[in-house]
C-alpha positions in Angstrom: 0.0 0.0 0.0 1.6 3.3 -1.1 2.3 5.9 1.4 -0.5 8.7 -1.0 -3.4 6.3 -0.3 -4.2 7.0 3.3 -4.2 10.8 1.8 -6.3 9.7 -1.0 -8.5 8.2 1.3 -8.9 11.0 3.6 -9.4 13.7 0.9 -12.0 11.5 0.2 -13.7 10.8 3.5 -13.4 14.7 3.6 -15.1 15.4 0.3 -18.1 12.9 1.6 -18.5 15.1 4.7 -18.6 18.6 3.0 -21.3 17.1 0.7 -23.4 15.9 3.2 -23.9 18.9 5.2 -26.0 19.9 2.0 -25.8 23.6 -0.2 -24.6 25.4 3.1 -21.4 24.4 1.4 -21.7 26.8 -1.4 -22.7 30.4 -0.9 -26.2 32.4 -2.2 -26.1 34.0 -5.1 -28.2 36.8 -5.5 -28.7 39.2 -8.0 -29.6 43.1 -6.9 -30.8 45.4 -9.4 -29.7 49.1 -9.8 -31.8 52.0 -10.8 -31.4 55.4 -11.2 -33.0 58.5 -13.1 -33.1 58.3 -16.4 -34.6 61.9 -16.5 -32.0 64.8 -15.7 -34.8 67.1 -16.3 -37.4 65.9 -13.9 -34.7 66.2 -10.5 -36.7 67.9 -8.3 -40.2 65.8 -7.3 -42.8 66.1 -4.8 -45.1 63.2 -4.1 -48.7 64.2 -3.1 -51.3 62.5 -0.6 -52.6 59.7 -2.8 -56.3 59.4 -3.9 -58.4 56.4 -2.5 -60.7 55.3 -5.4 -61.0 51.8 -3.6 -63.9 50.3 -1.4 -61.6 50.1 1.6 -62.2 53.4 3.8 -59.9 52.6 6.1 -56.5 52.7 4.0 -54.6 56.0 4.1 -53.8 57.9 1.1 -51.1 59.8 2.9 -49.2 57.0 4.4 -49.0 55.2 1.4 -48.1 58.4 -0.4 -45.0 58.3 2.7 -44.3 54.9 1.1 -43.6 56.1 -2.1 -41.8 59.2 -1.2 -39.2 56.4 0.6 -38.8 54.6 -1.7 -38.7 57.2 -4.5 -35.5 58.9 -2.6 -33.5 55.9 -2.6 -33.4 56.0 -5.9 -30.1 58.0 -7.3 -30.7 61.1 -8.8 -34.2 62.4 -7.3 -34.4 64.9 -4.7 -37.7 64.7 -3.1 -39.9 67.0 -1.5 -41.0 66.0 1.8 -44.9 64.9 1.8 -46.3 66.9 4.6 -44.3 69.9 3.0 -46.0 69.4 -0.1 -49.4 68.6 1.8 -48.8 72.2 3.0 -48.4 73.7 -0.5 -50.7 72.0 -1.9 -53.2 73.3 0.7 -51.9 77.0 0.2 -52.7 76.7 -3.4 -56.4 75.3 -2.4 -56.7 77.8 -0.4 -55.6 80.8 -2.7 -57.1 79.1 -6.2 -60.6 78.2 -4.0 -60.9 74.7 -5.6 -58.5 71.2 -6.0 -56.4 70.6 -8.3 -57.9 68.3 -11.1 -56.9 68.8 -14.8 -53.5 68.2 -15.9 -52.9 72.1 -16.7 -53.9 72.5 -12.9 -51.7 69.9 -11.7 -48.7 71.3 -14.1 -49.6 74.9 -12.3 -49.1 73.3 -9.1 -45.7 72.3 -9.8 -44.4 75.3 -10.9 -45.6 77.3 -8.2 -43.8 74.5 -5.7 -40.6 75.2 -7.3 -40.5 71.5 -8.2 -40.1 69.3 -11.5 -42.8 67.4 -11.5 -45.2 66.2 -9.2 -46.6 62.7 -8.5 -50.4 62.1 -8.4 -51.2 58.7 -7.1 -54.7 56.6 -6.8 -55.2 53.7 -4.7 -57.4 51.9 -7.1 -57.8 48.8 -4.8 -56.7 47.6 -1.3 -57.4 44.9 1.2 -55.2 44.1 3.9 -56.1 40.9 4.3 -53.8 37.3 3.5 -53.3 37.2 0.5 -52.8 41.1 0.2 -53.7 43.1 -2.9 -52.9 46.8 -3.5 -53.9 48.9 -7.0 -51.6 52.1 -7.6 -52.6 54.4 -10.6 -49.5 57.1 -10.6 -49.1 60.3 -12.6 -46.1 62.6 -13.3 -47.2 65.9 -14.1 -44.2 67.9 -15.1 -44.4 71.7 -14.5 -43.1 72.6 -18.4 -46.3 72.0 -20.5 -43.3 71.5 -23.4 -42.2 68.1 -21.8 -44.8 65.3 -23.4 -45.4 62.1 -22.5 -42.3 59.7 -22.5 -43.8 56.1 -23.2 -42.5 52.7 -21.8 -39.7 51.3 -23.9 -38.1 55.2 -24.5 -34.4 55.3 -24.2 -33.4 51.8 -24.1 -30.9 49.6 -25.8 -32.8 49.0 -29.0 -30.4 48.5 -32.1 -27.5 48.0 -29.9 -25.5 44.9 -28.6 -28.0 45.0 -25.5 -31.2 44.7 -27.2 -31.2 40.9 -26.4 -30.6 41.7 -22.6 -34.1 44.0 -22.8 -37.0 41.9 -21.0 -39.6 40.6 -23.2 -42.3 42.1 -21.1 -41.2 45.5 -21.4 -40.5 44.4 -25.4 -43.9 43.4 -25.5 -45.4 46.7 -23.7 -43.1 49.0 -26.3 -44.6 47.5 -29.2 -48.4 47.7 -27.3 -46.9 51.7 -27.2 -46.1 51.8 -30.7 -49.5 50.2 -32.4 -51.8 52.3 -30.1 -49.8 55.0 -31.4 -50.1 53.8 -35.1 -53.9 52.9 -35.1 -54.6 56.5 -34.1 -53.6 57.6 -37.5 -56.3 54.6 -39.0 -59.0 55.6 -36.5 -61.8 57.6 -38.0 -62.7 60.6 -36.4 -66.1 60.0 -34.7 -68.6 63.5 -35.3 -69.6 65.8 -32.5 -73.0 64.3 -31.0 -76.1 66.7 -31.5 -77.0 68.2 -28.1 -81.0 69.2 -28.2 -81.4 73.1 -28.3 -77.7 73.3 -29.8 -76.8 73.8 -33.5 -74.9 71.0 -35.2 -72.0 72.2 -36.8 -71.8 72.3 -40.3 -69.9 69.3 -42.3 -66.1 69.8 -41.7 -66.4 72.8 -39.1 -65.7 72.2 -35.5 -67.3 73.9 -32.5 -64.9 76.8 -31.5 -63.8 75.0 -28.1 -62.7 72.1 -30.3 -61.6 74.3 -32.9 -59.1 75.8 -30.3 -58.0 72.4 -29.1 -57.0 71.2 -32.2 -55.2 74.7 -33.1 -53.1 74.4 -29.8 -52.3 70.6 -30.8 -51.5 70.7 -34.1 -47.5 70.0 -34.5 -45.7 72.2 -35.9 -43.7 72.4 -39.4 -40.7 69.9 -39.2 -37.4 72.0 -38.9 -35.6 72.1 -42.1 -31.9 71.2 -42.3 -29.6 73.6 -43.7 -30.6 71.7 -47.5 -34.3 73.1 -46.7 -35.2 69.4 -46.5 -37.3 68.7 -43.6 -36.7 66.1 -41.2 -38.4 64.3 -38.3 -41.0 61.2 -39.3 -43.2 62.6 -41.2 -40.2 63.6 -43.5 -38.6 60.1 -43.1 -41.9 57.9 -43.8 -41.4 55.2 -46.1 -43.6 55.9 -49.4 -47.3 54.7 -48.9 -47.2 55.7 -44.5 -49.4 58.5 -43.2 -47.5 61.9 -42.7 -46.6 61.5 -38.8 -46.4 57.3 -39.2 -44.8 56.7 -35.7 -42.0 54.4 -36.1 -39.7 52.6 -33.9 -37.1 55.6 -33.8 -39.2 57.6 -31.6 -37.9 55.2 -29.1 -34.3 56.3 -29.3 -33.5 60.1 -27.9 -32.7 62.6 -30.5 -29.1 64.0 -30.9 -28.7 67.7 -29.4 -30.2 70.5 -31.8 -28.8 73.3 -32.7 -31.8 75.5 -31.1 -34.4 74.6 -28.8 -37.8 73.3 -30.7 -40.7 75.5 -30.6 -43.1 75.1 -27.6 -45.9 72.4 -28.3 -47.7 72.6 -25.0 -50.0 70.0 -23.8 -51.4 68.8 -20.6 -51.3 65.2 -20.4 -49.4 63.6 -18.2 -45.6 62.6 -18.9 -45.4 59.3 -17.2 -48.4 57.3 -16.0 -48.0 53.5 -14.6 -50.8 51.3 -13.6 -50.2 48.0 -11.8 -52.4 45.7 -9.7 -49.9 43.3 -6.9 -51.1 40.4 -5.5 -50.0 39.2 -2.7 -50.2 34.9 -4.1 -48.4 36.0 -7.4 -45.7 33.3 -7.4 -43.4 36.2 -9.2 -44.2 38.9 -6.3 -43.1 36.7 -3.7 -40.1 35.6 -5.5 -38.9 39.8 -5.7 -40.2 40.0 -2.5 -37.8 37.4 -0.7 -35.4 38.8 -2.8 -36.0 42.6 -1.7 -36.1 41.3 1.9 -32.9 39.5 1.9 -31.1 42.7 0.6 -32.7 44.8 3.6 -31.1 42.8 6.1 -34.4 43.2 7.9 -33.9 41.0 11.4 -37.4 41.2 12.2 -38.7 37.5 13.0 -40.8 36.0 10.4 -39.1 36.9 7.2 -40.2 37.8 4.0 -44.1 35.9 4.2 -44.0 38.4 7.7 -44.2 41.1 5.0 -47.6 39.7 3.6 -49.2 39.7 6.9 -47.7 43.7 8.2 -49.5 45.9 6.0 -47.3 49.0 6.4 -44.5 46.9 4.7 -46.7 45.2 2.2 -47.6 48.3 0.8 -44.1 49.7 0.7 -42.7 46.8 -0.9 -45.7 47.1 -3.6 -44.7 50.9 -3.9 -41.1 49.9 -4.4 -42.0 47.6 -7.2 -44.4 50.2 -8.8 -41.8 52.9 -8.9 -39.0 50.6 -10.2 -41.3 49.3 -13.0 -42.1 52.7 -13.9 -38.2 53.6 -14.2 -36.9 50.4 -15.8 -39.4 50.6 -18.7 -38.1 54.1 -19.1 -34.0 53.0 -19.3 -33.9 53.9 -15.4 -32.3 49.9 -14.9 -28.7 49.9 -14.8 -26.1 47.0 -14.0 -27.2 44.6 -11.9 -25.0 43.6 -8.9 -24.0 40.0 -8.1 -23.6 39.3 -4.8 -22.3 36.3 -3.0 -23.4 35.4 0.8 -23.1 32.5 2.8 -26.3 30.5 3.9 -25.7 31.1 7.4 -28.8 33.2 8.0 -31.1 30.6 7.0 -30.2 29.0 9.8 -30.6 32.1 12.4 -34.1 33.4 11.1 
């Protein structure tokens, strides 16, 4: 017997031990994702009380608007306005204006007389607080330029580069949702004003001067002309046999800088809206949410299903996923961080 097999032997004795003590051999690997603002113009926020449209009475729009603000200052780049400082304002301005807020050109007045860039109108569209947990967030950015306009989801991502293939097929799927609604509005027939009794129908191809002034103030202007004279933008670039104005993929990808700011087009939609409905069986929630969990290091007993049953965390987490959704389809999703940990904490909690 040579003098390396006892060494053999033991190596191997040693091998069979590590193996049975099970995957606490190997470490977790878990993958954080990074976001950040993908608008440098829209820096300044504020976040105001949140609307309940839901059939619970008891859930508080302010709190979960607190929620949001959280979560929405984490998030590099943003500088957030405190709630109950913009509660305040927004009270001043009832106060002085005699009425609420409620059209988007009211909403965009708001934010420019609170110095900010935008502010966030949320609705709790449904809530119950029972197992499993459900919360419905409908969230508005209203940006206090009437010149910004609406920035839809798929806008400044990777398409046509080397990270396309990286881009996830729900937000792939969404973009091109963006881009045919966009695209059938220019095959949609024009439905005629309804006759009102006691009011005069409008004459065939005359609108009704509030309508008349609506379209005026929509109407896009000329394309600029490049120093040839030739005008550019998509309606200039449509392939032969396209409406003027086709949309086409390209409106996806930001412009390069012009030489002089465009011409004021104001509108008052607003700029970024995101609706989502979380559930609290949803195999995938559950899955983010042990995942958001471990990276909090929360030592609170119970772990992540704790979070289903506390609904002050529930609703955060469900706020944290809203906001990040709304980013991420927006190019706000940046490299994702790999980190390794060992499994002893499975073992403590």
């Amino acid at each position: 017997m040579s003098a390396a097999h006892p060494f053999r032997l033991l190596a191997l004795t040693a091998l069979l031990c590590c193996g049975g003590t099970g995957c606490a051999l190997w470490p977790d690997r878990i993958v954080e994702p990074q976001f950040h603002n993908p608008f440098p113009q829209l820096h300044r926020v504020a976040v105001l009380p949140f609307y309940n449209q839901s059939a619970e009475p008891t859930v508080d729009g302010d709190r979960v608007a607190l929620a949001y603000y959280n979560e929405l200052q984490l998030i590099p780049g943003f500088e957030v306005m405190p709630v109950r400082v913009a509660k305040q304002l927004l009270a001043a301005s009832m106060r002085a204006t005699g009425s609420e807020p409620r059209s988007g050109n009211d909403f965009q007045r708001l934010a420019e007389q609170m110095g900010v860039d935008a502010v966030i109108v949320g609705s709790i569209t449904e809530y119950s607080p029972y197992y499993p947990p459900r919360l419905g967030l409908a969230v508005d950015w209203y940006a206090a330029n009437p010149g910004f306009h609406p920035i839809p989801a798929g806008y400044g991502l990777p398409w046509g580069r080397a990270e396309e293939e990286f881009i996830p097929g729900a937000l792939v799927r969404e973009a091109e949702f963006n881009l045919a609604r966009e695209q059938l509005k220019t095959q949609t027939p024009e439905v005629p004003p309804r006759e009102v009794p006691g009011q005069v129908a409008p004459t065939s191809g005359q609108l009704p001067a509030a309508r008349l002034a609506d379209a005026e103030s929509l109407s896009p202007p000329a394309p600029p002309a490049d120093a040839h004279g030739i005008a550019s933008g998509s309606a200039a670039m449509a392939a032969p046999g396209l409406p003027a104005g086709w949309p086409d993929p390209r409106g996806f990808i930001p412009l390069p800088p012009a030489q002089h700011p465009p011409s004021l087009r104001e509108q008052h939609a607003p700029i970024i809206t995101h609706t989502r409905m979380f559930n609290g069986h949803d195999a995938k929630f559950t899955e983010r949410l042990a995942t958001f969990y471990y990276l909090r290091d929360d030592a609170r007993f119970g772990g992540w299903p704790a979070y289903l049953e506390r609904p002050e965390d529930f609703v955060r987490f469900c706020c944290y996923l809203h906001l990040t959704e709304t980013l991420a389809a927006r190019g706000g999703a940046g490299d994702t961080r790999v980190l390794w940990r060992w499994p002893i904490g499975r073992y403590e909690r």
